[in-house]
TORMIGU-691961 format. One line per 2 residues: for each residue y negated, z negated, x of N, C-alpha, C, CB. Coordinates in steps of 0.1 Angstrom, whole numbers, padded with zeros to 4 digits. Glycine has a CB too. Example, Ala and Ser with C-alpha at 12.3 -4.5 7.8 and 13.67 -1.06 7.14 Angstrom:
! TORMIGU-691961
0057 -0078 0132 0045 -0078 0123 0033 -0078 0132 0045 -0090 0113 ~ 0022 -0071 0128 0011 -0071 0137 0000 -0079 0129 0006 -0057 0141
This chain:
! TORMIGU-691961
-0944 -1037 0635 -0940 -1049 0641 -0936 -1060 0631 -0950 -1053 0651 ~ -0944 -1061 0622 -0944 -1076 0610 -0936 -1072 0601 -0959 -1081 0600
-0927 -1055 0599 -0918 -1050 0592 -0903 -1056 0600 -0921 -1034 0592 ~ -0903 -1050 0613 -0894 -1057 0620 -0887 -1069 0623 -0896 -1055 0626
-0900 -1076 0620 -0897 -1089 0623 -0893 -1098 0607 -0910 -1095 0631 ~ -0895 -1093 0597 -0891 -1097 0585 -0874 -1089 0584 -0903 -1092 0574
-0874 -1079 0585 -0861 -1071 0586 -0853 -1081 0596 -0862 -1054 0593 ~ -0853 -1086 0609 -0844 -1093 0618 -0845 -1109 0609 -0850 -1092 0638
-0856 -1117 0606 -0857 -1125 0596 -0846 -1125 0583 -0870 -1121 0593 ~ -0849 -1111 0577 -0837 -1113 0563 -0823 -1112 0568 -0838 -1099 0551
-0819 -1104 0583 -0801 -1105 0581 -0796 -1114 0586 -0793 -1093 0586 ~ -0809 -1123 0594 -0808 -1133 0600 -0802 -1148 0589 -0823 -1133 0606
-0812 -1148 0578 -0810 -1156 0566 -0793 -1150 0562 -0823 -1151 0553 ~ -0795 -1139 0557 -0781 -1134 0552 -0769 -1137 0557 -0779 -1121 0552
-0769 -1136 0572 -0756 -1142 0582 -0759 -1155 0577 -0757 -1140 0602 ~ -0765 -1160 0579 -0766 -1173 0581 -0757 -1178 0563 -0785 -1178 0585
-0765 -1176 0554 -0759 -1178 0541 -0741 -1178 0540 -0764 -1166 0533 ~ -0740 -1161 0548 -0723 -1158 0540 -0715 -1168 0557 -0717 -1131 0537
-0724 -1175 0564 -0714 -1185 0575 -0713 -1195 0569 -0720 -1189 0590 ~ -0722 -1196 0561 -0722 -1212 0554 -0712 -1212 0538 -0742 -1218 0549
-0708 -1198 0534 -0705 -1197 0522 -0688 -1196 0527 -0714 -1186 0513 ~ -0688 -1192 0534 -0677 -1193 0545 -0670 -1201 0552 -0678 -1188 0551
-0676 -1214 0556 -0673 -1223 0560 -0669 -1231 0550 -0679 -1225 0566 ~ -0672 -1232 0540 -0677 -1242 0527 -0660 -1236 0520 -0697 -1238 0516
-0657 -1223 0525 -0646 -1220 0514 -0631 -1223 0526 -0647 -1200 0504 ~ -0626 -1234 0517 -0611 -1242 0521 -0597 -1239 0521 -0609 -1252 0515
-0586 -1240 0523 -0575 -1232 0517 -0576 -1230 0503 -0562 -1239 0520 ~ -0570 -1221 0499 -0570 -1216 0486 -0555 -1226 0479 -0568 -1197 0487
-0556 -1231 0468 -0549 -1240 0463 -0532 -1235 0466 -0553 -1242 0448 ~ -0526 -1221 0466 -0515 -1220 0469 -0508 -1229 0481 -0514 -1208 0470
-0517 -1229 0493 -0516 -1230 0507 -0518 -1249 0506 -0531 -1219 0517 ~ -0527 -1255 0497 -0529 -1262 0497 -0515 -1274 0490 -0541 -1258 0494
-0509 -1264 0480 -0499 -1270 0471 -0483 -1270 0483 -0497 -1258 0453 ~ -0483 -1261 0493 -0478 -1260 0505 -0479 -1269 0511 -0481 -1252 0511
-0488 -1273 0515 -0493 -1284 0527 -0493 -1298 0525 -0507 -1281 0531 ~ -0489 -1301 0510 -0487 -1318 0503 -0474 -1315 0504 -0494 -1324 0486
-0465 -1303 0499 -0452 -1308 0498 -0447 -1312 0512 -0443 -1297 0492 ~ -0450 -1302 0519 -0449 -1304 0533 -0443 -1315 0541 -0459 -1303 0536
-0457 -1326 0535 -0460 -1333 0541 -0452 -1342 0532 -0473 -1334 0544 ~ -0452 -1345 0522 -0442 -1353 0515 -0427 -1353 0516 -0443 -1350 0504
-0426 -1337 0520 -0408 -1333 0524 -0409 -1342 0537 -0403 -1312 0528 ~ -0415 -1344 0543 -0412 -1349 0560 -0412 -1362 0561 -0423 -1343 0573
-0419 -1372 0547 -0421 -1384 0544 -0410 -1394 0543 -0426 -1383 0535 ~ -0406 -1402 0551 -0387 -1411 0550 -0395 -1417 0536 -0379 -1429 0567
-0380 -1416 0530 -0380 -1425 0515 -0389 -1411 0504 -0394 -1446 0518 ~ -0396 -1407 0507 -0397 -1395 0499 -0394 -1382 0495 -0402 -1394 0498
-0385 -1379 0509 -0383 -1370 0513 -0374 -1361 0503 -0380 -1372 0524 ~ -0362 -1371 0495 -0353 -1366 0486 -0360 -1367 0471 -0338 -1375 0487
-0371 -1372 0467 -0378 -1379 0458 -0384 -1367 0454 -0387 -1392 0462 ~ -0378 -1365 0435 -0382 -1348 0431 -0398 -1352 0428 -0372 -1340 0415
-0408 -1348 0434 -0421 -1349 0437 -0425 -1334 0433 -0423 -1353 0453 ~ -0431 -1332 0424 -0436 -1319 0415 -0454 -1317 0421 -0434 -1324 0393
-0454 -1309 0429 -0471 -1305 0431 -0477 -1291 0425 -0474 -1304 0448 ~ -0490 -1296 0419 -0498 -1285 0415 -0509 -1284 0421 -0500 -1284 0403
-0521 -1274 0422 -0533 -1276 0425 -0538 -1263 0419 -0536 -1279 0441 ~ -0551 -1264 0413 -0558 -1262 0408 -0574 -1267 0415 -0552 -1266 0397
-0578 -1258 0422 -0595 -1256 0424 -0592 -1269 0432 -0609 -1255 0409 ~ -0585 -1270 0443 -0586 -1280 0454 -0581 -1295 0448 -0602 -1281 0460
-0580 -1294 0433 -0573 -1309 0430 -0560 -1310 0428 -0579 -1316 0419 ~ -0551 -1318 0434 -0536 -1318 0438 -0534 -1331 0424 -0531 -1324 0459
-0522 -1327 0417 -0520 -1330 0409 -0499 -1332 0416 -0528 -1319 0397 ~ -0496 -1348 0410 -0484 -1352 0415 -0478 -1359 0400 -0486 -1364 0430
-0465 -1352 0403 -0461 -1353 0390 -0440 -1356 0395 -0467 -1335 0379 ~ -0436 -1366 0389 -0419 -1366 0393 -0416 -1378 0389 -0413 -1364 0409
-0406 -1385 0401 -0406 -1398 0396 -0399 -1401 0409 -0399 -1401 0381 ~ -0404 -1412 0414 -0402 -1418 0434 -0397 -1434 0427 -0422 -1420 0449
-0388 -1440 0440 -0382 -1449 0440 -0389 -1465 0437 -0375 -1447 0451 ~ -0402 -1468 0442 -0411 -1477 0438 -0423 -1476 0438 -0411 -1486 0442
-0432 -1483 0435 -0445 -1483 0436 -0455 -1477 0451 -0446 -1496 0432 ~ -0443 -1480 0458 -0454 -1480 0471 -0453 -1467 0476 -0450 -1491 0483
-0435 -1462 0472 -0433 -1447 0475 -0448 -1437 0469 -0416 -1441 0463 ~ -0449 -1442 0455 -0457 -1438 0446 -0473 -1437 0458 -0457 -1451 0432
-0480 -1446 0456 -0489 -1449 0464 -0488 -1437 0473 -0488 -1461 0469 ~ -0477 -1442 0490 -0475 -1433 0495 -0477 -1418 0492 -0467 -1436 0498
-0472 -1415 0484 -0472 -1398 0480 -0486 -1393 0480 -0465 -1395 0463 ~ -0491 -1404 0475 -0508 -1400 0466 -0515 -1399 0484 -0520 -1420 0450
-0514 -1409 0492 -0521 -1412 0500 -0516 -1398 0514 -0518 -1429 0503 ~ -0501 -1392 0510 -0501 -1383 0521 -0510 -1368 0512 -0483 -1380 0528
-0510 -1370 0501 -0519 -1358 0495 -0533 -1358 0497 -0518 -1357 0481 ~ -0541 -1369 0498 -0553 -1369 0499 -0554 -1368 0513 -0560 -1381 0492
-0546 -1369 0522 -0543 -1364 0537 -0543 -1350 0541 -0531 -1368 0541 ~ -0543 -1346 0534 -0543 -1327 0536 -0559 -1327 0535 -0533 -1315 0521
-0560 -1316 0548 -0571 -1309 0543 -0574 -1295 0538 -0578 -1310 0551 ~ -0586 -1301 0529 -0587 -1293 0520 -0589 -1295 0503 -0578 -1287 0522
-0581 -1313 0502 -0572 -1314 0490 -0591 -1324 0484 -0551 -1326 0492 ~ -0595 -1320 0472 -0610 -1328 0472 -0604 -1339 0466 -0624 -1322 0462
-0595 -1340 0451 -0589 -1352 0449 -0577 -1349 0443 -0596 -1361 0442 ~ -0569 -1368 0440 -0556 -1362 0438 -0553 -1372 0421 -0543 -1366 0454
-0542 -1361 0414 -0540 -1372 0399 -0528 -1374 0407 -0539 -1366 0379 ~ -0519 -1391 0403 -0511 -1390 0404 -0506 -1395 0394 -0509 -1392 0413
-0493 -1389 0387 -0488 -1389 0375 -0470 -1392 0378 -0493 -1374 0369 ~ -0470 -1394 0392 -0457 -1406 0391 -0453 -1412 0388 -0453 -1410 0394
-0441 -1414 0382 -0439 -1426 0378 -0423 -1433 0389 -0436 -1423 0359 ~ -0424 -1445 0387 -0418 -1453 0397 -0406 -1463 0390 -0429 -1462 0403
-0395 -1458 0398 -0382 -1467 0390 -0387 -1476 0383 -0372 -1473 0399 ~ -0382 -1484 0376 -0385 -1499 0373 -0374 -1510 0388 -0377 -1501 0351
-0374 -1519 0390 -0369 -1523 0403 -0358 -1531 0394 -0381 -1531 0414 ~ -0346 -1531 0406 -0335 -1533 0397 -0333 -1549 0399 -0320 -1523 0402
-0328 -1555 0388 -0329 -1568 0387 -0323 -1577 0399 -0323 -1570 0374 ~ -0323 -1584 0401 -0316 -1590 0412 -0310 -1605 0406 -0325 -1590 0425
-0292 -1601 0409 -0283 -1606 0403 -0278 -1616 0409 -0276 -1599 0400 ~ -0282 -1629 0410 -0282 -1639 0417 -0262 -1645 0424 -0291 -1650 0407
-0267 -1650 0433 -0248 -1652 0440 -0242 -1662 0435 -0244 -1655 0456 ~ -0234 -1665 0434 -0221 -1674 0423 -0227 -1688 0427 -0199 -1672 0427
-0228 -1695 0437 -0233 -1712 0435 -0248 -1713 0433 -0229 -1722 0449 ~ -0257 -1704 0435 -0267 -1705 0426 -0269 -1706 0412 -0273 -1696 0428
-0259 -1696 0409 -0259 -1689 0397 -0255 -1703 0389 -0248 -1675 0396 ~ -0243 -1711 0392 -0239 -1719 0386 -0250 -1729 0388 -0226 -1721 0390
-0250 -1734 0397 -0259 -1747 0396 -0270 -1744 0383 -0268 -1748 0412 ~ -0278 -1730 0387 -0289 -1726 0372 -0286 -1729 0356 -0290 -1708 0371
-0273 -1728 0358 -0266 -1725 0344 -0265 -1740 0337 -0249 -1718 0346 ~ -0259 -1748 0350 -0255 -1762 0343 -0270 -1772 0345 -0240 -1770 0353
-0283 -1762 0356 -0293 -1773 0350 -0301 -1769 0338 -0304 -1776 0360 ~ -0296 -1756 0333 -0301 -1751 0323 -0294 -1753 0311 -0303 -1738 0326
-0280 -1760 0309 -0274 -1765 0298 -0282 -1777 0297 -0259 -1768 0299 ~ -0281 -1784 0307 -0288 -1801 0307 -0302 -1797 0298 -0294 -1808 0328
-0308 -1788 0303 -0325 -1786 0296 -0321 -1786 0283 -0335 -1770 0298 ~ -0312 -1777 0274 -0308 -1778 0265 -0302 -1788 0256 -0303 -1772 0266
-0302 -1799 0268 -0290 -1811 0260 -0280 -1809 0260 -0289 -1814 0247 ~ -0273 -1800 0265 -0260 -1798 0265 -0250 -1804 0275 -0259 -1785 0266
-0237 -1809 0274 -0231 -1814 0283 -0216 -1816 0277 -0238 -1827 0286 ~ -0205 -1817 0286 -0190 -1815 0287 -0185 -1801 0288 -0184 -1820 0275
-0190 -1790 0295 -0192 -1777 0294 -0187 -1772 0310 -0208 -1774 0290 ~ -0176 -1767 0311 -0170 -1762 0325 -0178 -1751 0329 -0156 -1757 0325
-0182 -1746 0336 -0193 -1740 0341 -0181 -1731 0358 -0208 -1755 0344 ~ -0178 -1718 0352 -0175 -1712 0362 -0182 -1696 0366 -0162 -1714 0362
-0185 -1697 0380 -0191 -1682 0379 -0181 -1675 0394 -0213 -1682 0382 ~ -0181 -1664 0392 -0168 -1654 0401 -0176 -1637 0398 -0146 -1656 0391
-0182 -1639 0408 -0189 -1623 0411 -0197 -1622 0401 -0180 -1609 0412 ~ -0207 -1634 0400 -0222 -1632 0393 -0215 -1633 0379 -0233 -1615 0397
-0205 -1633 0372 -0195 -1637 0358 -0199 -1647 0357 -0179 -1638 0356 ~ -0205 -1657 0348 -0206 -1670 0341 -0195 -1670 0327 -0223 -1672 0336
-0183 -1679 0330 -0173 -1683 0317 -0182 -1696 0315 -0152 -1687 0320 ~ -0182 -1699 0302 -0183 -1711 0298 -0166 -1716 0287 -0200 -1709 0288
-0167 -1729 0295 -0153 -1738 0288 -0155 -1748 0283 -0143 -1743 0295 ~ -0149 -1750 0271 -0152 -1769 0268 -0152 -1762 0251 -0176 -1781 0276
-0155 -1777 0246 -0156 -1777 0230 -0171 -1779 0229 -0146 -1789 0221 ~ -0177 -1774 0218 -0194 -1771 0215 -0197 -1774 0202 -0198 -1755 0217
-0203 -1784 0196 -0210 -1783 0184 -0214 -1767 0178 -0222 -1791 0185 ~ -0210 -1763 0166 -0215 -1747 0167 -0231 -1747 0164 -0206 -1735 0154
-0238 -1758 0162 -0254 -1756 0163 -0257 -1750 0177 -0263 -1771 0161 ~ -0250 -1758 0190 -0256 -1756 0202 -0249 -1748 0207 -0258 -1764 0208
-0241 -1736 0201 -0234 -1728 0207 -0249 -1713 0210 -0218 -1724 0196 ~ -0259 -1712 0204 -0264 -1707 0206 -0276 -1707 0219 -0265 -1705 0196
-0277 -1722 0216 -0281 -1730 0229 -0274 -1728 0243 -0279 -1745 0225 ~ -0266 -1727 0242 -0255 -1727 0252 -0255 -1716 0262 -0242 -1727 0246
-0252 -1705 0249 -0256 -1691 0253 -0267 -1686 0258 -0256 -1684 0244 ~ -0281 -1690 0254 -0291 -1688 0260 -0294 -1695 0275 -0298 -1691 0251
-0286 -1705 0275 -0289 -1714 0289 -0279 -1708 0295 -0288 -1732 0288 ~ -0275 -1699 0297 -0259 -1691 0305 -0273 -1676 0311 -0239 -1683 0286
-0277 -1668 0297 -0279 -1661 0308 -0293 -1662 0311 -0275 -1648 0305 ~ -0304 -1670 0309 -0314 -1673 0311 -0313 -1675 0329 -0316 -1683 0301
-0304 -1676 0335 -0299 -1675 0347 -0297 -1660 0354 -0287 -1683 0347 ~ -0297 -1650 0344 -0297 -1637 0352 -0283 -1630 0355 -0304 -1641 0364
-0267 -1637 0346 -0256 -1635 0355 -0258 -1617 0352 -0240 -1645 0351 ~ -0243 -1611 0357 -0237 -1596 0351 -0234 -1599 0337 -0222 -1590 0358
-0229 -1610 0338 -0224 -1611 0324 -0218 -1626 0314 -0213 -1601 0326 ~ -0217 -1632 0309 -0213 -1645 0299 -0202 -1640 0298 -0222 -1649 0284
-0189 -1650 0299 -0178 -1647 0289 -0180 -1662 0283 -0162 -1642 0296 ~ -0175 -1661 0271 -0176 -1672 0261 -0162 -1674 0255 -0188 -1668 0249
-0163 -1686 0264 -0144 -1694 0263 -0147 -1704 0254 -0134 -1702 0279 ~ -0154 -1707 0247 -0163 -1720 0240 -0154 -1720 0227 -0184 -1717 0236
-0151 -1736 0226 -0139 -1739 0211 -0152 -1745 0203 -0122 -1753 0214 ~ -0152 -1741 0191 -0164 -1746 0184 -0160 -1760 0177 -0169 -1735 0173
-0166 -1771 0178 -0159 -1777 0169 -0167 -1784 0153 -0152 -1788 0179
């Protein structure tokens, strides 16, 4: 009887072990490196974004390069969303954000309060699709002055119509 009951006792333990050793085991990283792209392919704004996934022993590793920071973020945050995934590197990197090129009566007004800062003055000041010309006659000390107070404003581009005198 105290044989028996140790015998139903040990396969009792044993089930019990390989349910728990069994439960405890998660997708296997192939399934897992599946299930982030997945979820990143279906993601708006990431969806075209070449997004490189690896995993290795449940940790998802993100590697490419997405449009900003937040894409970035996002990516990391739909990976740690899978289950299964224990943690994630994320090794994206994120455009740099493209400058923003201010509109022609801004642009100008900037230019001519930014000659003034300089001291500068008698200086035609025209801008035509974010272009800053500068016109007039210039001491050539403050032609460099001049220049700097033109694009210190951000245009596409300076043309320099400046007569030195």
């Amino acid at each position: 009887m105290k044989l028996s009951k140790r015998i139903v006792l040990m396969v009792t333990s044993i089930s019990l072990i390989l349910a728990v050793v069994a439960c405890n085991r998660g997708p296997n990283d192939a399934t897992l490196t599946s299930n982030v792209k997945s979820k990143i392919a279906s993601a708006s704004g990431l969806a075209t974004a070449p997004v490189n996934v690896e995993t290795k022993d449940g940790v998802v590793t993100l590697t490419g390069t997405v449009n900003s920071e937040a894409d970035k973020s996002r990516a990391e945050q739909l990976a740690r969303s899978v289950e299964g995934v224990k943690s994630v590197t994320n090794n994206l990197k994120a455009k740099p954000p493209v400058p923003v090129i201010a509109h022609d009566d801004p642009l100008k007004t900037q230019v001519v309060a930014n000659l003034g800062k300089y001291g500068i003055s008698g200086i035609t000041v025209t801008v035509a699709n974010g272009e800053v010309t500068l016109e007039g006659a210039l001491p050539r000390a403050k032609l460099q002055d001049a220049m700097k107070a033109a694009n210190e404003a951000h245009p596409k581009k300076v043309n320099n119509k400046l007569n030195i005198k």
